[in-house]
C-alpha positions in Angstrom: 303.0 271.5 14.7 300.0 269.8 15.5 299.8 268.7 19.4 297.4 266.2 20.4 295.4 267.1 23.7 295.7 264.9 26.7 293.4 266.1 29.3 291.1 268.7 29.4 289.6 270.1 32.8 286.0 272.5 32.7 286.6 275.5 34.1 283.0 277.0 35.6 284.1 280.1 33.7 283.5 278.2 30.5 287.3 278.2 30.2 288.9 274.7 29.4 292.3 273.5 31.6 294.1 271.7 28.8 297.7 269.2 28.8 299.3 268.5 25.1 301.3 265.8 24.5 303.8 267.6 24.9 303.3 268.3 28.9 302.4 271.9 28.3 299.3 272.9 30.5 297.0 275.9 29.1 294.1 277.5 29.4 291.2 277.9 26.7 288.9 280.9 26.8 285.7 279.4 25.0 283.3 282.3 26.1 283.6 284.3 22.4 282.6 280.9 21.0 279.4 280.1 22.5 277.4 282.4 20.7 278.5 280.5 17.6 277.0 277.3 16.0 277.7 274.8 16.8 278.9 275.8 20.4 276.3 277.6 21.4 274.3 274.1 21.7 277.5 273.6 24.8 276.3 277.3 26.7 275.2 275.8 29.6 277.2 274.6 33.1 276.1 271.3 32.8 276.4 270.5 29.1 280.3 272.5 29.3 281.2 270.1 32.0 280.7 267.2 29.7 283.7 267.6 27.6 286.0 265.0 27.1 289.5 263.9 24.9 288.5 261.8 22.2 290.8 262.1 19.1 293.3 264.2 20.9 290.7 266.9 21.4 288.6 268.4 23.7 284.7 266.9 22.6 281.3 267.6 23.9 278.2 265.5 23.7 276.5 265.3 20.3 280.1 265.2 19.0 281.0 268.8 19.2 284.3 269.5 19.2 286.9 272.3 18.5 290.6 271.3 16.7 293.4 270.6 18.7 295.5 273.6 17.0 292.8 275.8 17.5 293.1 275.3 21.4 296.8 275.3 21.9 297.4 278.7 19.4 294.8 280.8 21.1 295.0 279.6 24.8 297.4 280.7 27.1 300.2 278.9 29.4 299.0 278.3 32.9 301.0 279.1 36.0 302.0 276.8 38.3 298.9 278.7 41.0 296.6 278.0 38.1 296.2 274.8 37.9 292.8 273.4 39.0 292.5 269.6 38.1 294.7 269.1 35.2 296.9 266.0 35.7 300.8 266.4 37.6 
């Protein structure tokens, strides 16, 4: 089932706060990524921070993006004391 994201939230642990469609809040580890093209061009604080939902998915500046499935199957469900910024 492919979930279209809704928000997404930068972490300053290059993790990603994410709501689907569905209402489910997770959380994204994208530190094994950014030694990989074309993420690595994202590896900094200030570029990470830039991300944004276009497409219902998470997208970075110079239209980098990662698939929606790709961020709901390996992220995690975040607790209720988790949640730092994603929308109630």
């Amino acid at each position: 089932m492919l979930l279209d994201l809704k928000t997404v939230v930068p972490q300053p642990d290059f993790q990603l706060d994410l709501e689907f469609e569905n209402g489910e809040r997770r959380r994204f580890d994208m530190r094994p990524l950014l030694a990989m093209k074309p993420w690595n061009r994202i590896a900094t604080p200030a570029v990470f921070a830039r991300v944004r939902v276009e497409y219902g998915t998470a997208v970075w500046p110079g239209e980098i993006d990662i698939a929606p499935e790709t961020l709901y199957d390996d992220s995690v469900p975040l607790q209720a004391d988790q949640l730092q910024g994603v929308a109630e």
